[in-house]
C-alpha positions in Angstrom: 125.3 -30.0 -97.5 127.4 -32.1 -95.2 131.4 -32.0 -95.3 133.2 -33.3 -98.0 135.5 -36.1 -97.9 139.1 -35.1 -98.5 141.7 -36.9 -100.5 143.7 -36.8 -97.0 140.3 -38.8 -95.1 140.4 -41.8 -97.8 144.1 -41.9 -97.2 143.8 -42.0 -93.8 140.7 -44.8 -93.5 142.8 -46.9 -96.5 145.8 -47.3 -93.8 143.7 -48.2 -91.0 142.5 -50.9 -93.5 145.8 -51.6 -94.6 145.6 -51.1 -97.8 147.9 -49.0 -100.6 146.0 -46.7 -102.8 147.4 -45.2 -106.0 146.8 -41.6 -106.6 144.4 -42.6 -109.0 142.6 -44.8 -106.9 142.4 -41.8 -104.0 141.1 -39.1 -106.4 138.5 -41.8 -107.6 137.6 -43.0 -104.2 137.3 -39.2 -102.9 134.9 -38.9 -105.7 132.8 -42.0 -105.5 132.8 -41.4 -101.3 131.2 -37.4 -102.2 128.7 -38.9 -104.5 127.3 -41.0 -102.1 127.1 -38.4 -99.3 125.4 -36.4 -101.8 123.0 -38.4 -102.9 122.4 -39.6 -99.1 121.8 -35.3 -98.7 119.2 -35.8 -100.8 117.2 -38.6 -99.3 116.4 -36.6 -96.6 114.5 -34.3 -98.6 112.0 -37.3 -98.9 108.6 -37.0 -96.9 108.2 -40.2 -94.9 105.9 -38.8 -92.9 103.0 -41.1 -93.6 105.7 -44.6 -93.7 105.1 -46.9 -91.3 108.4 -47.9 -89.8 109.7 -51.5 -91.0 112.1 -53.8 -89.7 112.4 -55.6 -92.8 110.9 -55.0 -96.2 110.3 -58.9 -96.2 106.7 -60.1 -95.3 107.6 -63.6 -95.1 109.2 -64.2 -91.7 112.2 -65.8 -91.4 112.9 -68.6 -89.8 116.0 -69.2 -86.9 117.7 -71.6 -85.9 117.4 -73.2 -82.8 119.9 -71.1 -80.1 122.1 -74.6 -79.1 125.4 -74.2 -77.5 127.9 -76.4 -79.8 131.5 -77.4 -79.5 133.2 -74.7 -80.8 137.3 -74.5 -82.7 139.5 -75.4 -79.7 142.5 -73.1 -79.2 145.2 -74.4 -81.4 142.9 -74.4 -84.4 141.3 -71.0 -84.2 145.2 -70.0 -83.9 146.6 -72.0 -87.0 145.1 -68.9 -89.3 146.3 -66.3 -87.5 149.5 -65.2 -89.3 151.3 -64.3 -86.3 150.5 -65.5 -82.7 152.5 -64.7 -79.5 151.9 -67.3 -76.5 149.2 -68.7 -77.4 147.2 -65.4 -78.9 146.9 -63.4 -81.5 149.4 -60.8 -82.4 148.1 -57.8 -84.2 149.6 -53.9 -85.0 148.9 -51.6 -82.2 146.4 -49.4 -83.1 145.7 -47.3 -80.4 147.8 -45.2 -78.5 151.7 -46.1 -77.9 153.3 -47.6 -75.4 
């Protein structure tokens, strides 16, 4: 079996995300995330060895669109939902590294 996830790795991926947890919500979250490890453990158990490989389990292709360069949001509008710009960017938290 793989490693388990820790009340201290959903804490840490629910910051990066920004988002606040409750205690509750952690334990659950920890619980749910080792179920579905688990149960990912036990797919590979499964003998595949006589599946052919598929890119899609459709059998109807699917048609694209054309590949046609189009006018695209100019710079002032792309930035009017940003909620926080810095001449004439976007302004997000560092993330990486200090300094």
């Amino acid at each position: 079996m793989s490693t388990r996830m820790k009340a201290e790795d959903v804490k840490r991926v629910a910051n990066l995300a920004r988002i606040r947890l409750t205690d509750e919500e952690i334990t659950k979250y920890t619980n749910d995330l080792n179920d579905i490890v688990e149960y990912a453990e036990t797919l590979k158990c499964v003998d595949i060895s006589g599946v052919q490989p598929m890119v899609s389990p459709l059998t109807v292709a699917i048609p694209l669109r054309q590949d046609v360069a189009q006018p695209s949001l100019g710079q002032k509008a792309t930035l009017q939902a940003a909620s926080q710009t810095k001449n004439g960017h976007f302004k997000v938290p560092r993330t990486i590294g200090e300094g």
